[in-house]
CHARMM internal coordinates of N, CA and C (Angstrom, degrees):
IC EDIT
DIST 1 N 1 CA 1.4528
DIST 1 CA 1 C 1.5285
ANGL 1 N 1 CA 1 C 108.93
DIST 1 C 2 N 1.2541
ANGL 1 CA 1 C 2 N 123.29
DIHE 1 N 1 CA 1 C 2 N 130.50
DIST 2 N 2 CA 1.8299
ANGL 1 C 2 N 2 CA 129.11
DIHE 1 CA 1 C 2 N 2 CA 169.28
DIST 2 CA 2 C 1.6160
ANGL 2 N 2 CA 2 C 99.55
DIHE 1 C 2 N 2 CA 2 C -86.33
DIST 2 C 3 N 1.8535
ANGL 2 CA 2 C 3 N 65.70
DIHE 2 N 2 CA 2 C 3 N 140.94
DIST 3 N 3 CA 1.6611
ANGL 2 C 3 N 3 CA 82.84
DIHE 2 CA 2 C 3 N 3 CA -175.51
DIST 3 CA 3 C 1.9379
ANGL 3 N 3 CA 3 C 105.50
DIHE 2 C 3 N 3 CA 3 C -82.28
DIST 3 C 4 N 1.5401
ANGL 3 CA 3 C 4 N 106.66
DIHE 3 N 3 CA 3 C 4 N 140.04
DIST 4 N 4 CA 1.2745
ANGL 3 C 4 N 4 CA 111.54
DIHE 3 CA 3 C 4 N 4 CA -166.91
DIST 4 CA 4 C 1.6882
ANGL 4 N 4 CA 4 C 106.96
DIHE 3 C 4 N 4 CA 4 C -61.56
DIST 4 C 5 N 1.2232
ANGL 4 CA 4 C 5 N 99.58
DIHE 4 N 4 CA 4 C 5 N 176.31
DIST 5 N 5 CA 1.9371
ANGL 4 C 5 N 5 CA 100.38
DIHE 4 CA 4 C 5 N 5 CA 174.94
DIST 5 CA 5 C 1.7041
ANGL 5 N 5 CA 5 C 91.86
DIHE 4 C 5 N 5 CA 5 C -158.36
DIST 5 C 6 N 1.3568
ANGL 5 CA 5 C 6 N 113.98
DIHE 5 N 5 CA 5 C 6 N 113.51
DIST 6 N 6 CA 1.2973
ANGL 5 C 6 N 6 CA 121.71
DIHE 5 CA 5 C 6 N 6 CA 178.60
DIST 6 CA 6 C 1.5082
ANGL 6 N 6 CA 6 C 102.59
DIHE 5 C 6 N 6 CA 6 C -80.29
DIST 6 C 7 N 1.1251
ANGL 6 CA 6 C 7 N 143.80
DIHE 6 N 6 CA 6 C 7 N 104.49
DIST 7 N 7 CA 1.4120
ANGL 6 C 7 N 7 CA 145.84
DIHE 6 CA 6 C 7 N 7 CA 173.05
DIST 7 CA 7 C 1.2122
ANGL 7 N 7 CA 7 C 147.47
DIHE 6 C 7 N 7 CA 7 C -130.06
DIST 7 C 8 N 1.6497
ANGL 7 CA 7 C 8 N 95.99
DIHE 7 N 7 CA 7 C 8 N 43.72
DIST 8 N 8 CA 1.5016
ANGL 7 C 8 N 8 CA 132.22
DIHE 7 CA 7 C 8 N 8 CA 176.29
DIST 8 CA 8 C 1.4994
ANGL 8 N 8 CA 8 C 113.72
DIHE 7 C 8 N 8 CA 8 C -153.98
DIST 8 C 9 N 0.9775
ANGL 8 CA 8 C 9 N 161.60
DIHE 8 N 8 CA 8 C 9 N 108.63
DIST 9 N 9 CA 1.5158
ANGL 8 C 9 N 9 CA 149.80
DIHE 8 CA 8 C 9 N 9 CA 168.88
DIST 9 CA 9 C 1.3117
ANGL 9 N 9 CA 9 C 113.34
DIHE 8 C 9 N 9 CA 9 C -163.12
DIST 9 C 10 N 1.1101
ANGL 9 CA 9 C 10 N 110.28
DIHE 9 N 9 CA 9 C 10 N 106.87
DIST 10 N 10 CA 1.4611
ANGL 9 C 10 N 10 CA 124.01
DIHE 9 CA 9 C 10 N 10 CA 162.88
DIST 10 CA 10 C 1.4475
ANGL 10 N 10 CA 10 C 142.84
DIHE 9 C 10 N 10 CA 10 C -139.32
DIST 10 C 11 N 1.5729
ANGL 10 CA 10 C 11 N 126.31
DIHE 10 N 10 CA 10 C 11 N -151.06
DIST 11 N 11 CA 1.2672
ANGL 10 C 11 N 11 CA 114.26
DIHE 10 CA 10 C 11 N 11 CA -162.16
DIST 11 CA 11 C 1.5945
ANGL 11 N 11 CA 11 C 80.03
DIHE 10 C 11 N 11 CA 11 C -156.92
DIST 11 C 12 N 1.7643
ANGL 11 CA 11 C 12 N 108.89
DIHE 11 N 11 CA 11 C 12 N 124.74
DIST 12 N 12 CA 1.3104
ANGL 11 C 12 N 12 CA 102.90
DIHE 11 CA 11 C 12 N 12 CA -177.09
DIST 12 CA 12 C 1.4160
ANGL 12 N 12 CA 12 C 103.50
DIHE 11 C 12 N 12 CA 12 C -136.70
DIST 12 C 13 N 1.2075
ANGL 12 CA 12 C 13 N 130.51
DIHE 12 N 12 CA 12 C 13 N 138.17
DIST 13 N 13 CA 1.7486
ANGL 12 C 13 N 13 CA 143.58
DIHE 12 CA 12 C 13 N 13 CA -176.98
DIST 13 CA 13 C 1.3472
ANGL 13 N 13 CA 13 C 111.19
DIHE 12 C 13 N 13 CA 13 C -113.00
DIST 13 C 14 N 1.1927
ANGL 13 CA 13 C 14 N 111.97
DIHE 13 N 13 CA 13 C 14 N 121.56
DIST 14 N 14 CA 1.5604
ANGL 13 C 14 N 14 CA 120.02
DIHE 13 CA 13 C 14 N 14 CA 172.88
DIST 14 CA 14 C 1.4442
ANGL 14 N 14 CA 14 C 115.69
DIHE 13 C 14 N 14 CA 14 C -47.03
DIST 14 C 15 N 1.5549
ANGL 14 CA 14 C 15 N 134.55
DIHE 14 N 14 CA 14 C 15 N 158.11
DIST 15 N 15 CA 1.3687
ANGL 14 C 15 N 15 CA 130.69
DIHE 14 CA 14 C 15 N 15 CA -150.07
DIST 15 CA 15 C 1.7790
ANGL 15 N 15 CA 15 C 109.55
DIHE 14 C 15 N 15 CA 15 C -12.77
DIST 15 C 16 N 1.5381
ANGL 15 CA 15 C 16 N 117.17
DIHE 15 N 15 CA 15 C 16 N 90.22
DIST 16 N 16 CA 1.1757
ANGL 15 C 16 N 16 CA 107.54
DIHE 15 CA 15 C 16 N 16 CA -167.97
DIST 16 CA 16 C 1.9510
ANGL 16 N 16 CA 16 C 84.85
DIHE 15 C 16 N 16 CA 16 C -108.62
DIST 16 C 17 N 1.5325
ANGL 16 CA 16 C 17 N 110.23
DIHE 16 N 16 CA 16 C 17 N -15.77
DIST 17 N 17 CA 1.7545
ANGL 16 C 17 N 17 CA 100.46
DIHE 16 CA 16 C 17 N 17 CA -177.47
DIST 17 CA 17 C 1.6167
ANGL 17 N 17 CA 17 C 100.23
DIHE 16 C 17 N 17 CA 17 C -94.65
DIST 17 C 18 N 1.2129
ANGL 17 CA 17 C 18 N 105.92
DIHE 17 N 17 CA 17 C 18 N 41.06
DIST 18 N 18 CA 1.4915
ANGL 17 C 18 N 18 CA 113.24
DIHE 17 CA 17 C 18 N 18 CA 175.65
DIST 18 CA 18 C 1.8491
ANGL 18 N 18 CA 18 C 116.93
DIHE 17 C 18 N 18 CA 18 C -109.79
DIST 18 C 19 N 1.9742
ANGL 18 CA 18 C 19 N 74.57
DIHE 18 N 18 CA 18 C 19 N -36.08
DIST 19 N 19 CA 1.7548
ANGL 18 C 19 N 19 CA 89.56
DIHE 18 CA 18 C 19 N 19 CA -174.70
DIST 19 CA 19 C 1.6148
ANGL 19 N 19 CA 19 C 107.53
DIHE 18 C 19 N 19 CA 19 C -55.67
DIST 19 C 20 N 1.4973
ANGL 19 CA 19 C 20 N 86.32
DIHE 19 N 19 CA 19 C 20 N 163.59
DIST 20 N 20 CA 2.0269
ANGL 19 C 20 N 20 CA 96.73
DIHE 19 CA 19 C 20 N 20 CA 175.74
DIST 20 CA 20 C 1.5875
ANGL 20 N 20 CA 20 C 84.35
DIHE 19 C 20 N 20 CA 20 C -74.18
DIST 20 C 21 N 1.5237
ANGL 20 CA 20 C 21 N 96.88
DIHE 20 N 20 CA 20 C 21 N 166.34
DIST 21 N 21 CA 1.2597
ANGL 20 C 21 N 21 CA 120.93
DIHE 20 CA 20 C 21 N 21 CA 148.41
DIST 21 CA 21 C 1.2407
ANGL 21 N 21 CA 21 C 124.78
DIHE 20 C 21 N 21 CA 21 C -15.20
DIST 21 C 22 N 1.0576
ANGL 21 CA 21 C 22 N 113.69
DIHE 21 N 21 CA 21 C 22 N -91.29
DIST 22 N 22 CA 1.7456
ANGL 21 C 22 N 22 CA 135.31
DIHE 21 CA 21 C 22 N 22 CA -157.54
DIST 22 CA 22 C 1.8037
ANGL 22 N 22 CA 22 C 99.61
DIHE 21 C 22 N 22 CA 22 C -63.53
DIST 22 C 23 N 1.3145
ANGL 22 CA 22 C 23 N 109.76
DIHE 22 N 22 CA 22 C 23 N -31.98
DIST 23 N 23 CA 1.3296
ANGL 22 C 23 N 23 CA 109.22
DIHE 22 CA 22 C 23 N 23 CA 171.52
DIST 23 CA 23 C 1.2648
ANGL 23 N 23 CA 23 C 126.71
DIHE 22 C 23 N 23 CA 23 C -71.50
DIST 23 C 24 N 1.4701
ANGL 23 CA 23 C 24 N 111.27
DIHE 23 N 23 CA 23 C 24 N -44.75
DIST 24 N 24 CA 1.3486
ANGL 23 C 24 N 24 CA 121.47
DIHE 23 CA 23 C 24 N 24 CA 163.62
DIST 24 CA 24 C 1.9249
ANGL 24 N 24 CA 24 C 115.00
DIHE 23 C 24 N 24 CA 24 C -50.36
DIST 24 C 25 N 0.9328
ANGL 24 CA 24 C 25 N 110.48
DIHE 24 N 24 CA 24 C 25 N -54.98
DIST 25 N 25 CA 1.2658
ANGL 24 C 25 N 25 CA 134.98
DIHE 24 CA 24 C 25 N 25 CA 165.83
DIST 25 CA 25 C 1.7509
ANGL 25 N 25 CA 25 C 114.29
DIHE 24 C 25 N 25 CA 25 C -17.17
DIST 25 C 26 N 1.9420
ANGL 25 CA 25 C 26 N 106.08
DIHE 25 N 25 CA 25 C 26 N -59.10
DIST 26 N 26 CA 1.3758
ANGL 25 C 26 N 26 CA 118.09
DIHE 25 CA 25 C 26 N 26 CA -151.56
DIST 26 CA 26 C 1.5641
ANGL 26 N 26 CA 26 C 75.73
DIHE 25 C 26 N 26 CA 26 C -108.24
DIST 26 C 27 N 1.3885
ANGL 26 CA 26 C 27 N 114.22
DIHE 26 N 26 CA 26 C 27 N 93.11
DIST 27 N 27 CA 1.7738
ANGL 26 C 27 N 27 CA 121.45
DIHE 26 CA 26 C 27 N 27 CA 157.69
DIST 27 CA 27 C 1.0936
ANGL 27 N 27 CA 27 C 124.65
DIHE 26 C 27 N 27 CA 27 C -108.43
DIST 27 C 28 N 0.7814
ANGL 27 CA 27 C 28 N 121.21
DIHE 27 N 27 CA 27 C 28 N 50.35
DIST 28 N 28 CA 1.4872
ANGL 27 C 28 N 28 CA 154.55
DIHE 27 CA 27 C 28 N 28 CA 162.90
DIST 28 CA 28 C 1.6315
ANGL 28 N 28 CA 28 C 115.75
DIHE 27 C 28 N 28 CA 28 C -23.57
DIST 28 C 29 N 1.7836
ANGL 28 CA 28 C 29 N 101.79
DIHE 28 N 28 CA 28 C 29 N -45.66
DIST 29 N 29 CA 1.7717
ANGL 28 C 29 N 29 CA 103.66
DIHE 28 CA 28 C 29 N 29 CA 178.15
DIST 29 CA 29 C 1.3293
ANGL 29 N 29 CA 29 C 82.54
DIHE 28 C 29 N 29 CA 29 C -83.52
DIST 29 C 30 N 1.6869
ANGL 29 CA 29 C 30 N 144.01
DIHE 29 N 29 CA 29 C 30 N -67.54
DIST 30 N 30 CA 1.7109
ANGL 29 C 30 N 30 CA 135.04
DIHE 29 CA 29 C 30 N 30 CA -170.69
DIST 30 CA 30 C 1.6736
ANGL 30 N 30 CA 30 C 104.93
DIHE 29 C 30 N 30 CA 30 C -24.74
DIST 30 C 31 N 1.8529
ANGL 30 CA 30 C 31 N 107.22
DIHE 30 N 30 CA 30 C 31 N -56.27
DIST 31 N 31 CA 1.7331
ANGL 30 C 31 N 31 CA 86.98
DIHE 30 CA 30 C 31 N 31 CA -168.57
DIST 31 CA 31 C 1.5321
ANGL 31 N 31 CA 31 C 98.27
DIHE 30 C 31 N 31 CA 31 C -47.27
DIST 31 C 32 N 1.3945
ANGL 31 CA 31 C 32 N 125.72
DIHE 31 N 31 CA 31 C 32 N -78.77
DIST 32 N 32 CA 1.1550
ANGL 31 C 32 N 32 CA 124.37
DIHE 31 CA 31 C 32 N 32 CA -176.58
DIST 32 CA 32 C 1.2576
ANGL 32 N 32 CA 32 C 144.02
DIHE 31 C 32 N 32 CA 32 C 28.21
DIST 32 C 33 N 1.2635
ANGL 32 CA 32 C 33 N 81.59
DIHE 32 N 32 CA 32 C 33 N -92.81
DIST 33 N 33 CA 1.3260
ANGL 32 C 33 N 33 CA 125.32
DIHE 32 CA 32 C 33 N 33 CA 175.62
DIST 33 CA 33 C 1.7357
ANGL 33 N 33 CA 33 C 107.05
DIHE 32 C 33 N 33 CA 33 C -49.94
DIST 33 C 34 N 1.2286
ANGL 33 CA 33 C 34 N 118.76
DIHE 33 N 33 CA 33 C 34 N -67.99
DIST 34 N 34 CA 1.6687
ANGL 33 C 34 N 34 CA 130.52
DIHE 33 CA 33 C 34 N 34 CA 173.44
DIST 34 CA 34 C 1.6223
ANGL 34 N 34 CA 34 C 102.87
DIHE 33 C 34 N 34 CA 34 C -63.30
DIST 34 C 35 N 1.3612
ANGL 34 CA 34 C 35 N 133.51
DIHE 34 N 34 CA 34 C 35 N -28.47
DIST 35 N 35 CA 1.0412
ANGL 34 C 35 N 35 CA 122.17
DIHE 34 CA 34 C 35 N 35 CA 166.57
DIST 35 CA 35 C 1.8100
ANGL 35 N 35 CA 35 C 131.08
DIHE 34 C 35 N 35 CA 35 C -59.06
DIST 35 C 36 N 1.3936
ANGL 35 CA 35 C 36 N 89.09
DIHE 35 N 35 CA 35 C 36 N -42.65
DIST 36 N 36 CA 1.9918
ANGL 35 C 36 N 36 CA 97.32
DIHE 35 CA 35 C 36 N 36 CA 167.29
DIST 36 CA 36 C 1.1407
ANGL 36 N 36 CA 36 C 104.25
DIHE 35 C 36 N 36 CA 36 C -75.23
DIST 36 C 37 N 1.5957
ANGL 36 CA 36 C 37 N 130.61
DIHE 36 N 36 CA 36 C 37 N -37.10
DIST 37 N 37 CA 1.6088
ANGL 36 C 37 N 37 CA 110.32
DIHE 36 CA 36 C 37 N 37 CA -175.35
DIST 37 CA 37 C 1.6526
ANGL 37 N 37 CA 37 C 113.91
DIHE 36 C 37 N 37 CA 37 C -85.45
DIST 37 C 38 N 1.3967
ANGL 37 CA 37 C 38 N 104.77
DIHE 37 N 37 CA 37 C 38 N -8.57
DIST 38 N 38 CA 1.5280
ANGL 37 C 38 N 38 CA 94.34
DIHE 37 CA 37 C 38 N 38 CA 173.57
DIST 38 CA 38 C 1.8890
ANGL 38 N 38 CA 38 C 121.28
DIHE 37 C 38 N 38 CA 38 C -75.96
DIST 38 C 39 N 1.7332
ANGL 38 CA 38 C 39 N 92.49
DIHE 38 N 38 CA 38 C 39 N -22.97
DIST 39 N 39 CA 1.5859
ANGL 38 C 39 N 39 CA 124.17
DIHE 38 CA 38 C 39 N 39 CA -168.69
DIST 39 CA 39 C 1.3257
ANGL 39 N 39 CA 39 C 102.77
DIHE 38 C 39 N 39 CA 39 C -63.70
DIST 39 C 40 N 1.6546
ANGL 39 CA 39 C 40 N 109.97
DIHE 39 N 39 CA 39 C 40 N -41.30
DIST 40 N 40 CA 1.4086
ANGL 39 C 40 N 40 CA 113.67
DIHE 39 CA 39 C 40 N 40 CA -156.47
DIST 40 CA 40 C 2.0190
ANGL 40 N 40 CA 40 C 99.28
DIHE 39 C 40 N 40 CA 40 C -101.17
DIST 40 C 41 N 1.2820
ANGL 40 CA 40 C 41 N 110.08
DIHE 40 N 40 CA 40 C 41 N -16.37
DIST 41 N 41 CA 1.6442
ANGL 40 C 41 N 41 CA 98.18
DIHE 40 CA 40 C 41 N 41 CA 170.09
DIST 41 CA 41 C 1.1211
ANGL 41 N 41 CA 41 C 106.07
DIHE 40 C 41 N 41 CA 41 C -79.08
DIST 41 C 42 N 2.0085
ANGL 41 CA 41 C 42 N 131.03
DIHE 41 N 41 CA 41 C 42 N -35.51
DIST 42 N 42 CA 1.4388
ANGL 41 C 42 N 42 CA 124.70
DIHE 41 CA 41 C 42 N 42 CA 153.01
DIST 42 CA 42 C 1.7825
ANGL 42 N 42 CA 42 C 120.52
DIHE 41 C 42 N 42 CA 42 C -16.71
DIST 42 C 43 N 1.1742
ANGL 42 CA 42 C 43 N 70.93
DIHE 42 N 42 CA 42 C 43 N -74.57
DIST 43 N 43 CA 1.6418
ANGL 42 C 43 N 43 CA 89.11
DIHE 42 CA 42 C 43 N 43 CA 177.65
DIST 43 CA 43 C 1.6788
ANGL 43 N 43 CA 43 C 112.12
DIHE 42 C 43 N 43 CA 43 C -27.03
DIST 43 C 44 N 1.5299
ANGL 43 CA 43 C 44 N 94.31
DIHE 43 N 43 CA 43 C 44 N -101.73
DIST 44 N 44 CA 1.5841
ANGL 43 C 44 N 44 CA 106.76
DIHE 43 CA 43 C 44 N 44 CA 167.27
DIST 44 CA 44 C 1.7635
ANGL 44 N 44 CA 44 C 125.60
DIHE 43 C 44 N 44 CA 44 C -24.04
DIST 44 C 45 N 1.2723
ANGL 44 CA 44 C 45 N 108.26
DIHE 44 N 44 CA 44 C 45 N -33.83
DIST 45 N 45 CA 1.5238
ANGL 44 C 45 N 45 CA 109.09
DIHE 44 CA 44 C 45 N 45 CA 154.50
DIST 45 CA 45 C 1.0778
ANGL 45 N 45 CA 45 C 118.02
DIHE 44 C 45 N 45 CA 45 C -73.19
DIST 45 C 46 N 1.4404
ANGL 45 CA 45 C 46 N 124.15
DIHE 45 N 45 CA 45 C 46 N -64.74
DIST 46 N 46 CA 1.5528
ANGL 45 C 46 N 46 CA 108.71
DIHE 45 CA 45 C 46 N 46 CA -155.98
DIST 46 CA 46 C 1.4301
ANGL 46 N 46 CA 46 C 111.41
DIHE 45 C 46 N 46 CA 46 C -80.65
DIST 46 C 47 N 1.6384
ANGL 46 CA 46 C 47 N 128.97
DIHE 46 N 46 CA 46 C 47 N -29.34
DIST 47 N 47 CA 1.5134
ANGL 46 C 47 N 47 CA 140.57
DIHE 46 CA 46 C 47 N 47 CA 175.19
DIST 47 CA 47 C 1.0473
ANGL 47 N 47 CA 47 C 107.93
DIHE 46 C 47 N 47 CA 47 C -70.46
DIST 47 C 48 N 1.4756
ANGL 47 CA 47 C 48 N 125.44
DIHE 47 N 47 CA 47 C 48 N -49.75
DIST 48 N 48 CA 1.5364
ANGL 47 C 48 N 48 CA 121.88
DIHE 47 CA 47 C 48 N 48 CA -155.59
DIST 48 CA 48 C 1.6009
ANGL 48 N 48 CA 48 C 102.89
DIHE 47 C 48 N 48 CA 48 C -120.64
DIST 48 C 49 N 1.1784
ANGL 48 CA 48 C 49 N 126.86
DIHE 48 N 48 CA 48 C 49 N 9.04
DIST 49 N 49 CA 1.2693
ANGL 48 C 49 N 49 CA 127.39
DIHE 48 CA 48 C 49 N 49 CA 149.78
DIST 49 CA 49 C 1.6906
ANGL 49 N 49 CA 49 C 115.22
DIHE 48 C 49 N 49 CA 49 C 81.50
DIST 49 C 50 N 1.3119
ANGL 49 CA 49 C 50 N 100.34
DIHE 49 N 49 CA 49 C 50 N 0.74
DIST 50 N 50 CA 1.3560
ANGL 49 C 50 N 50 CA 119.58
DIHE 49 CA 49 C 50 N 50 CA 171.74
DIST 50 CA 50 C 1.5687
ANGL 50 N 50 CA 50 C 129.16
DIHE 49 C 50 N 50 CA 50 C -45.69
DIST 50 C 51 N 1.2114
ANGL 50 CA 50 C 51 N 120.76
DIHE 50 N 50 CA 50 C 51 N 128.50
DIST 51 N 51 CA 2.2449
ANGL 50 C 51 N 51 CA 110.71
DIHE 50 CA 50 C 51 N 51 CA -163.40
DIST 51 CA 51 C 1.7081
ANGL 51 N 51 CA 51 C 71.35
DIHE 50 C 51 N 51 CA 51 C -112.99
DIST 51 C 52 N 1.7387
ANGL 51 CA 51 C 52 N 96.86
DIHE 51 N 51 CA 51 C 52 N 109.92
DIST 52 N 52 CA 1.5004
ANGL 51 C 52 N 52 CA 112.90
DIHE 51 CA 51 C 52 N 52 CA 160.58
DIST 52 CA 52 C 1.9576
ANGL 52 N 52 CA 52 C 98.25
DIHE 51 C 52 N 52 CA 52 C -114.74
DIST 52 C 53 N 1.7442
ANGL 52 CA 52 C 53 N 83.78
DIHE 52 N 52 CA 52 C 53 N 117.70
DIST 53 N 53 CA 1.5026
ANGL 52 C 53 N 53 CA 85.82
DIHE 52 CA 52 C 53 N 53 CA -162.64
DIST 53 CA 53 C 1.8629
ANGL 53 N 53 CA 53 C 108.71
DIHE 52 C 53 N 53 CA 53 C -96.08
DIST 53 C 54 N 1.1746
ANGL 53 CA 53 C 54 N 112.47
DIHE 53 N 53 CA 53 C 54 N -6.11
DIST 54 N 54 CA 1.3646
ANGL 53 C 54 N 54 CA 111.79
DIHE 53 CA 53 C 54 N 54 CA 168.97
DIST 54 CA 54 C 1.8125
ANGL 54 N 54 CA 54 C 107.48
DIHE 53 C 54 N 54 CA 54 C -155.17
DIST 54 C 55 N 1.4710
ANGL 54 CA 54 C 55 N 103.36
DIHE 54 N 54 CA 54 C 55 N 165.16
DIST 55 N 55 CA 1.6001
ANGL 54 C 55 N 55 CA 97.49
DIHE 54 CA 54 C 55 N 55 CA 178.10
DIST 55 CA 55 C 1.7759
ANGL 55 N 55 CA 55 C 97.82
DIHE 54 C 55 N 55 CA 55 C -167.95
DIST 55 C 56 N 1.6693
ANGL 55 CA 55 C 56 N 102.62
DIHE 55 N 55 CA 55 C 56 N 124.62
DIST 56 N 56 CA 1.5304
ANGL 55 C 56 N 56 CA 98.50
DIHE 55 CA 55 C 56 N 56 CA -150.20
DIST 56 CA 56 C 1.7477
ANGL 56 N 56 CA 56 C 84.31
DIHE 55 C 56 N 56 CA 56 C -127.12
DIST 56 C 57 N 1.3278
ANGL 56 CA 56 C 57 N 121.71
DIHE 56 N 56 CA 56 C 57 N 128.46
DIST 57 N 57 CA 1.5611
ANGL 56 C 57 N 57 CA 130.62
DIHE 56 CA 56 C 57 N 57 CA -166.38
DIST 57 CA 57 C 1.5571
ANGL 57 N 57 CA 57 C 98.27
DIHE 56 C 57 N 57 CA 57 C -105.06
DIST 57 C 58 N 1.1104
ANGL 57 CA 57 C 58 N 107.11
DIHE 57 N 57 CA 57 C 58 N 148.04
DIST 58 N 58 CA 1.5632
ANGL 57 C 58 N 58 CA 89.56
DIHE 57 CA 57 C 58 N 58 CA -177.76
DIST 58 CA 58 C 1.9799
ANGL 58 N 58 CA 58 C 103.48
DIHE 57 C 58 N 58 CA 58 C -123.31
DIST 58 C 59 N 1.1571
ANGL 58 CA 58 C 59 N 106.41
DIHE 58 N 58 CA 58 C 59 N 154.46
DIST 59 N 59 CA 1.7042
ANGL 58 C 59 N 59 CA 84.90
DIHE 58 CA 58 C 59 N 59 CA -167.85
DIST 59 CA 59 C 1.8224
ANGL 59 N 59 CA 59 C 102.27
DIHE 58 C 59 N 59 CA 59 C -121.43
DIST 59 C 60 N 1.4396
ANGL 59 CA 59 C 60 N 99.25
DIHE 59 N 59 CA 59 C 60 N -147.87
DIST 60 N 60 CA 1.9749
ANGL 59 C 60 N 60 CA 108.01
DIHE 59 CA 59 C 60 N 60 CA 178.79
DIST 60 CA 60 C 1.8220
ANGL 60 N 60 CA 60 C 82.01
DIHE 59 C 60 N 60 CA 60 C -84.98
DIST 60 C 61 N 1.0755
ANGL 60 CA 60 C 61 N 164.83
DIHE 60 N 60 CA 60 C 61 N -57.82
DIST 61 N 61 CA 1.0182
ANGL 60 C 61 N 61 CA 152.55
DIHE 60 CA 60 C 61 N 61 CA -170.10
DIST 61 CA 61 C 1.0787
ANGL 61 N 61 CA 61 C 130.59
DIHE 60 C 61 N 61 CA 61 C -52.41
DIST 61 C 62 N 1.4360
ANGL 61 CA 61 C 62 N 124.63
DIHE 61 N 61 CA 61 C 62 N -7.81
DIST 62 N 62 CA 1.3630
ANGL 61 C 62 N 62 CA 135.78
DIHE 61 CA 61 C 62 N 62 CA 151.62
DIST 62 CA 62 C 1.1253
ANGL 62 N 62 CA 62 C 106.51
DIHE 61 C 62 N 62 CA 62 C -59.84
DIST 62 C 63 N 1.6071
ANGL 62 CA 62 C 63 N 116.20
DIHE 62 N 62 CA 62 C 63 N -63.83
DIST 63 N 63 CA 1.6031
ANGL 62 C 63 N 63 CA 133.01
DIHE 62 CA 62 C 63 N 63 CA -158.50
DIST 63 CA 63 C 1.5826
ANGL 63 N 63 CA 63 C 85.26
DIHE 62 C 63 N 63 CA 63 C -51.88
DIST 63 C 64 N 1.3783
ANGL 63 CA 63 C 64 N 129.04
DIHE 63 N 63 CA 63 C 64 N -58.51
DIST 64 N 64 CA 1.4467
ANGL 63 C 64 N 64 CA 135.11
DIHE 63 CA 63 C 64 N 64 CA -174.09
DIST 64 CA 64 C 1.1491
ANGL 64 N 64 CA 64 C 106.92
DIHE 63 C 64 N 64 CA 64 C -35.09
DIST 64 C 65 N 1.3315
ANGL 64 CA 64 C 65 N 118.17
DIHE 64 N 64 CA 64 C 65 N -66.88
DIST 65 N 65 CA 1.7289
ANGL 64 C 65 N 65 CA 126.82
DIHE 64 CA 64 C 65 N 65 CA -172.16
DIST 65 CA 65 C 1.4464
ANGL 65 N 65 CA 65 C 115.36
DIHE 64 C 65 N 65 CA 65 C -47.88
DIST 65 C 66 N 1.1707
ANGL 65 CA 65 C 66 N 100.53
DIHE 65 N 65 CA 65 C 66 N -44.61
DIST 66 N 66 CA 1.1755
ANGL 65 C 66 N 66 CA 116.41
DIHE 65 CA 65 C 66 N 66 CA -153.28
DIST 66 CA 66 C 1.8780
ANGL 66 N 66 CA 66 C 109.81
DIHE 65 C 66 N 66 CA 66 C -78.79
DIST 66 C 67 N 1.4119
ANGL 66 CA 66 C 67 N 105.89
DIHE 66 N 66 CA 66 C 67 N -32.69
DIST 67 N 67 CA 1.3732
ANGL 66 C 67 N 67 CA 120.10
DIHE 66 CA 66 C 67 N 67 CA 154.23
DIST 67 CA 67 C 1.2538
ANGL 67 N 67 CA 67 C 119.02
DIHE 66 C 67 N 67 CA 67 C -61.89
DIST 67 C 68 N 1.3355
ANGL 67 CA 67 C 68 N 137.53
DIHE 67 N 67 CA 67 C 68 N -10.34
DIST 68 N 68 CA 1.5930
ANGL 67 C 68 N 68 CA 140.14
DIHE 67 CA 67 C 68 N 68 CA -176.27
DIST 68 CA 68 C 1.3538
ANGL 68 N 68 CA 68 C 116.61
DIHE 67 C 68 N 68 CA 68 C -103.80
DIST 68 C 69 N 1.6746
ANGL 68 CA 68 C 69 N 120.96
DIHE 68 N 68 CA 68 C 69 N -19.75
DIST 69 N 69 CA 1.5107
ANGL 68 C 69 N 69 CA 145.85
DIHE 68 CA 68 C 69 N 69 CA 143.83
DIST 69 CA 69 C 1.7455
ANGL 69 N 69 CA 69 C 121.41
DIHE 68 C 69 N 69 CA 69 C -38.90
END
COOR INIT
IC SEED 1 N 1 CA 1 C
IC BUILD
């Protein structure tokens, strides 16, 4: 069996590189959101014995980069 590699996952908001600052800032649904999926690869490792050998989150700083390209 290959060990999985999660290497896409994220959380994306419509004009979110629009928001002010301070809004951008308070992501509150993002923690969230990365909090259950970090909970549940826990999971799958330590319960189900699973070799998750990488896991790459992608954030608004991509979207950033990726606008400067």
């Amino acid at each position: 069996m290959t060990s999985p590699s999660v290497t896409e996952n994220g959380f994306a908001v419509k004009d979110e590189t629009s928001k002010p600052i301070e809004e951008a800032l308070s992501d509150r649904d993002r923690v969230h959101y990365f909090q259950g999926t970090t909970s549940s690869l826990l999971a799958a490792v330590t319960e189900d014995g699973v070799d998750i050998r990488s896991y790459f989150a992608w954030s608004m700083l991509l979207f950033l980069m990726g606008d400067r390209h």
